[in-house]
C-alpha positions in Angstrom: 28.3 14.6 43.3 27.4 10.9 43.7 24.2 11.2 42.7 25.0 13.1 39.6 27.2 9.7 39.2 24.3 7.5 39.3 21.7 9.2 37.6 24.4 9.1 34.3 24.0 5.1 34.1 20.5 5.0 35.0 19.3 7.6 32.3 21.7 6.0 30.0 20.3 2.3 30.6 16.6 4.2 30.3 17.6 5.6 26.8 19.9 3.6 25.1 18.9 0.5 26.3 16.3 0.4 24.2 18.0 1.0 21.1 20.5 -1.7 21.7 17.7 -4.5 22.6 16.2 -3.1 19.0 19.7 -3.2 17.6 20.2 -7.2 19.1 17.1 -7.9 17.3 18.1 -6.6 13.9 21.5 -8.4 14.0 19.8 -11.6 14.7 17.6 -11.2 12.0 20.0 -10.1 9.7 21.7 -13.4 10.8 18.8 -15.3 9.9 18.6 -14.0 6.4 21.7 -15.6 5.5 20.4 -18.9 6.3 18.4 -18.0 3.3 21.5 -18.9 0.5 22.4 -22.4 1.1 19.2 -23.8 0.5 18.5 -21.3 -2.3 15.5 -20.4 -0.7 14.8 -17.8 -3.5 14.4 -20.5 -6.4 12.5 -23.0 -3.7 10.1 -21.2 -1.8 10.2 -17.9 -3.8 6.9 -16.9 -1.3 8.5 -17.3 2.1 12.1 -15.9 1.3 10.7 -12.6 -0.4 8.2 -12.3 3.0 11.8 -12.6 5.0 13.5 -9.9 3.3 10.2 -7.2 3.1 9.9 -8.1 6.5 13.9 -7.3 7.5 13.5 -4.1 5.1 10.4 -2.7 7.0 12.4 -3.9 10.6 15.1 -1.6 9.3 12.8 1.1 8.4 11.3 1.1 12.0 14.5 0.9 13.4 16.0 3.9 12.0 12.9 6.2 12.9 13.3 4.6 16.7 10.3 2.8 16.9 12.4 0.0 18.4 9.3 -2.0 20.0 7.8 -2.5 15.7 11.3 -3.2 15.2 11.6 -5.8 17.4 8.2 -7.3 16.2 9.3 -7.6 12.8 12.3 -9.3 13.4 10.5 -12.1 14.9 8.1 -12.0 11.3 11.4 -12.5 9.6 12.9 -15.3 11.9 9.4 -17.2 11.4 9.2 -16.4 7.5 12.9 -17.7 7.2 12.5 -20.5 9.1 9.4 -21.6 6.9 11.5 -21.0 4.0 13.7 -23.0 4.7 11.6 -25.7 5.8 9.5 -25.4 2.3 13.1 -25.0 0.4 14.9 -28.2 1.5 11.1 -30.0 1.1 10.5 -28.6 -2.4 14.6 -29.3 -3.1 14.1 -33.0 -2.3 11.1 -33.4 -4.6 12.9 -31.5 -7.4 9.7 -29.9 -8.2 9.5 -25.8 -8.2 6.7 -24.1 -6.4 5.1 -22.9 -9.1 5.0 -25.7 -11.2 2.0 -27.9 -11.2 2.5 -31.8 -9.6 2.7 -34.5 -12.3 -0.6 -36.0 -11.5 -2.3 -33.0 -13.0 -3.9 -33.0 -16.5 -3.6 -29.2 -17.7 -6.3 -29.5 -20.3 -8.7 -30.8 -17.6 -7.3 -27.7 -15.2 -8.0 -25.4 -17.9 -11.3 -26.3 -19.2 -10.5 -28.3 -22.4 -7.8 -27.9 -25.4 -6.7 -24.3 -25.5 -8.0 -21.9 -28.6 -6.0 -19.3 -29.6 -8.1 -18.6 -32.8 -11.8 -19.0 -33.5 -12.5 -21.9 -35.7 -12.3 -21.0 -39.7 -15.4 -22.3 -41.0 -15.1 -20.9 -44.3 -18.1 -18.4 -43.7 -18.2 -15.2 -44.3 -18.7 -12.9 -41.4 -22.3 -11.9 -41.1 -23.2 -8.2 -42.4 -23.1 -5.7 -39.2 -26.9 -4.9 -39.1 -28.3 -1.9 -40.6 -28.8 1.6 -38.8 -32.3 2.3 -37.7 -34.2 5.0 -39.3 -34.1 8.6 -38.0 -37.2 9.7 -36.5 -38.6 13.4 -36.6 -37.7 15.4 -33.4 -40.6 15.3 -31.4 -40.5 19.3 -31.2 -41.3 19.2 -35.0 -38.4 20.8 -36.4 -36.7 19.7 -39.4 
C-alpha cells in the first residue's frame, strides 16, 4: 500500500510536471505581451511587436498539442522580441520619427532616381505606325 502511495506523486510529477513548467512559460509570456501597450509598441516598432505576438500565437499552438519543450522555446522568442520592441518603441517615440518613415536628411528624388514620371512626355508627335505584317510565304510542301 505505501508504495502504491508513492508511485501516485512520482508519476504525477513525471507527467504533469511538464505541462505546468510549459504552462509557467506561457503565463510569463503572456505577461510580457502586455508590456507591449504602454509604449505603443504597435505604431513604434510595428516589426518587433507583430514578431512577439506570432511568436506567443505559435507558443500557444504548441502548447495545446503538448509539445511543451517548443513551447517553452518560443516563449523565450517572445520575451526577446518584446523586449526589442520596447527598446526600439521608446527610442523611435523620443525621436518622434515612425519606422517607416525615411530620416530628414534624405532627398527622395535622389533615393528614387530623379523627379518621378507618371506620364510619358507629350511631344506633340504622333505615335509611329505599328510596322507592317511580313508577307506570307508558300508552304514548303507546295500546297496552296
Amino acid at each position: 500500500m505505501t508504495r502504491s502511495r508513492l508511485f501516485a506523486p512520482l508519476l504525477f510529477a513525471l507527467c504533469g510536471g511538464c505541462a505546468i513548467r510549459g504552462t509557467v512559460h506561457l503565463a510569463k509570456a503572456e505577461q510580457a505581451i502586455l508590456r507591449l501597450e504602454p509604449v505603443e509598441a504597435e505604431t513604434w516598432a510595428p516589426y518587433s511587436s507583430t514578431m512577439a505576438r506570432q511568436y506567443i500565437i505559435k507558443a500557444r499552438s504548441e502548447w495545446a498539442q503538448a509539445d511543451y519543450g517548443d513551447a517553452e522555446m518560443l516563449c523565450g522568442q517572445v520575451e526577446e522580441w518584446v523586449d526589442r520592441a520596447v527598446n526600439e518603441a521608446v527610442a523611435n517615440k523620443a525621436t518622434g520619427r515612425l519606422p517607416d518613415t525615411p530620416p530628414d536628411w534624405v532627398d527622395p528624388v535622389k533615393l528614387n532616381g530623379g523627379p518621378l514620371v507618371s506620364e510619358p512626355a507629350n511631344t506633340g508627335l504622333a505615335p509611329a505606325d505599328p510596322s507592317p505584317a511580313p508577307a506570307s510565304t508558300p508552304p514548303a510542301w507546295g500546297g496552296q
